[in-house]
N, C-alpha and C positions, 0 to 999 in steps of 0.2 A: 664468586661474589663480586669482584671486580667490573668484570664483564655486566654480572647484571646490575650493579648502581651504576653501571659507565650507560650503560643503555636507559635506565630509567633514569638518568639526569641529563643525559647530552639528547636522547632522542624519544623523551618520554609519549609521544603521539605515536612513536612506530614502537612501541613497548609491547605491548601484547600481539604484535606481529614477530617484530623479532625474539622474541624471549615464550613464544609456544612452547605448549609441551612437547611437539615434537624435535622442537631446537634443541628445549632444556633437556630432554632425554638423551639427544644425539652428543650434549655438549658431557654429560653425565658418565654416558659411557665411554668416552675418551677421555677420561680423567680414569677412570678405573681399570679400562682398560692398560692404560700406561702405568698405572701405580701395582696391576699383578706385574708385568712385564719386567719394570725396571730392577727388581732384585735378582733377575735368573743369571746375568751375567757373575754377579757378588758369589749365589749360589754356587756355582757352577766349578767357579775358580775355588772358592773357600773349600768347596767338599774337596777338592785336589790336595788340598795343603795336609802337612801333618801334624798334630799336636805332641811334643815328647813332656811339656811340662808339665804343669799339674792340666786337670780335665775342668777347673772350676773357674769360672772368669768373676773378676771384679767388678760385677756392673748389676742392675738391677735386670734388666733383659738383655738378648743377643743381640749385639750390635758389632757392627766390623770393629771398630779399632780394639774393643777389647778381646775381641777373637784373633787378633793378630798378633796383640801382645804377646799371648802365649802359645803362638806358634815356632816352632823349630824350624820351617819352610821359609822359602825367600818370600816378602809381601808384598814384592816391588809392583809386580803386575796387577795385586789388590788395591794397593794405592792409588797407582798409576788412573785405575781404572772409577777407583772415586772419585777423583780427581776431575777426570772426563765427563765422568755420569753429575758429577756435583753441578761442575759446571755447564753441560746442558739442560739438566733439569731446574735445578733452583736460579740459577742465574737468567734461564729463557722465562721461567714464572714469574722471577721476580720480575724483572722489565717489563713484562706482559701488563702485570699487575701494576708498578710505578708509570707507566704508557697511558693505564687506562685511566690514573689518578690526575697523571697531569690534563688530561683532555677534560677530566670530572671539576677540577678544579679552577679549570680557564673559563668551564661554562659557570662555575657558582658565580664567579667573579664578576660575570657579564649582568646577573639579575638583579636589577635595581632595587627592590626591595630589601630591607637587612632583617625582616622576617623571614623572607623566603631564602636569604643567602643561609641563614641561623637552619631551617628546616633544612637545605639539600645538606649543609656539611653533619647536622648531627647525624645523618642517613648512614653516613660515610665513617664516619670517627670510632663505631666501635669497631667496623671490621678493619680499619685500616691500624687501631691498636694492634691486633690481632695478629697481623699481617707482619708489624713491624717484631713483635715477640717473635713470631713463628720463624722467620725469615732469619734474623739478628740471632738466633739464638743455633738455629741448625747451621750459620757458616760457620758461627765462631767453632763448633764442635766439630765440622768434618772436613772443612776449605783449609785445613794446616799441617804442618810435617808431622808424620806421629812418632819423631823423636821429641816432642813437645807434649805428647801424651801425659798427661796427670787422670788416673785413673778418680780423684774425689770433685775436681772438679770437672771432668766430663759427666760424673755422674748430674751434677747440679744442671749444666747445660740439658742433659738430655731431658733432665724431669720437666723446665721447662716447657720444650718445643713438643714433648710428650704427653704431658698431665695435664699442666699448668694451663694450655692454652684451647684444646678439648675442652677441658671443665670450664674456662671462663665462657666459652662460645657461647650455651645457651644463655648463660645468666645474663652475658651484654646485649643479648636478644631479646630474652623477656623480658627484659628490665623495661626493654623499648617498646615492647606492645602495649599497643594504646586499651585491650581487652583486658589483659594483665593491670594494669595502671590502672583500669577499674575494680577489677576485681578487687586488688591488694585498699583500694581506698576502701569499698564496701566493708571489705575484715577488719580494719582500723577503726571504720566506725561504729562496726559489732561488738570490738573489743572495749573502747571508751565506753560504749552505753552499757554492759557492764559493770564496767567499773563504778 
């Protein structure tokens, strides 16, 4: 999403060049493919490990740190290894994503208009909420020691970067469709005439 308002605001004439469907396909399946990819190391090491405590973890889904907790095997290398993976993935997306903001942001700056400045940034502000949820909410919960593990507030974090910001997507979507924004007036005025 970055990418693509960093290209419809900084080079909206080469928009439908750059951002084809065979781009957007190519760009698609490198996100997916990296996101099956990135858990087989977690896998891999985790099936290794041995559970002597209870079998039941404190958390709403399977997530590493609470699978570690109740582990009886060393987690050093589990750690170790989110740690790594933390910081290549979220941290190269994040920059990625604040990269393409600050270039989004130098060109709003530049158009004279404070219509047109008002249009590019609403363009931008839901997903860049999203972004900041998404991002702020996944360091806080995996970028720290997990002698700091609190199993009730991990849970809050995850639901979060989990739930919370999936279910908001469409709605700060729709909300912004200008089809939707008519229809939703149409049913308003169905509903008054009614009344």
């Amino acid at each position: 999403m970055a990418y693509d308002r960093y290209m419809a605001i900084c080079h909206p004439l080469h928009y439908v060049v750059l951002m084809s469907l065979r781009n957007t396909a190519y760009l698609s399946t490198m996100v997916w493919l990296v996101g099956f990819l990135d858990p087989i190391a977690h896998t891999v090491l985790i099936a290794k490990m041995s559970f002597c405590a209870t079998h039941s973890i404190n958390h709403f889904f399977c997530d590493v740190l609470p699978l570690l907790q109740i582990s009886c095997s060393d987690t050093s290398e589990v750690e170790n290894l989110t740690y790594i993976i933390g910081a290549l993935m979220a941290f190269t997306t994040f920059l990625l994503t604040l990269v393409s903001y600050i270039f989004i942001i130098s060109t709003i700056l530049k158009i004279k208009s404070t219509e047109g400045r008002m249009k590019a940034f609403s363009t931008c502000t839901s997903h860049l909420t999203c972004v900041i949820m998404y991002y702020g909410t996944l360091m806080c919960l995996h970028m720290r020691p997990t002698s700091n593990y609190s199993p009730e507030e991990d849970m809050y974090f995850a639901l979060l970067y989990v739930v919370l910001v999936p279910m908001l997507n469409p709605f700060i979507y729709t909300l912004k469709n200008k089809e939707f924004q008519e229809a939703l007036t149409k049913y308003k005025s169905k509903v008054l005439l009614k009344k």
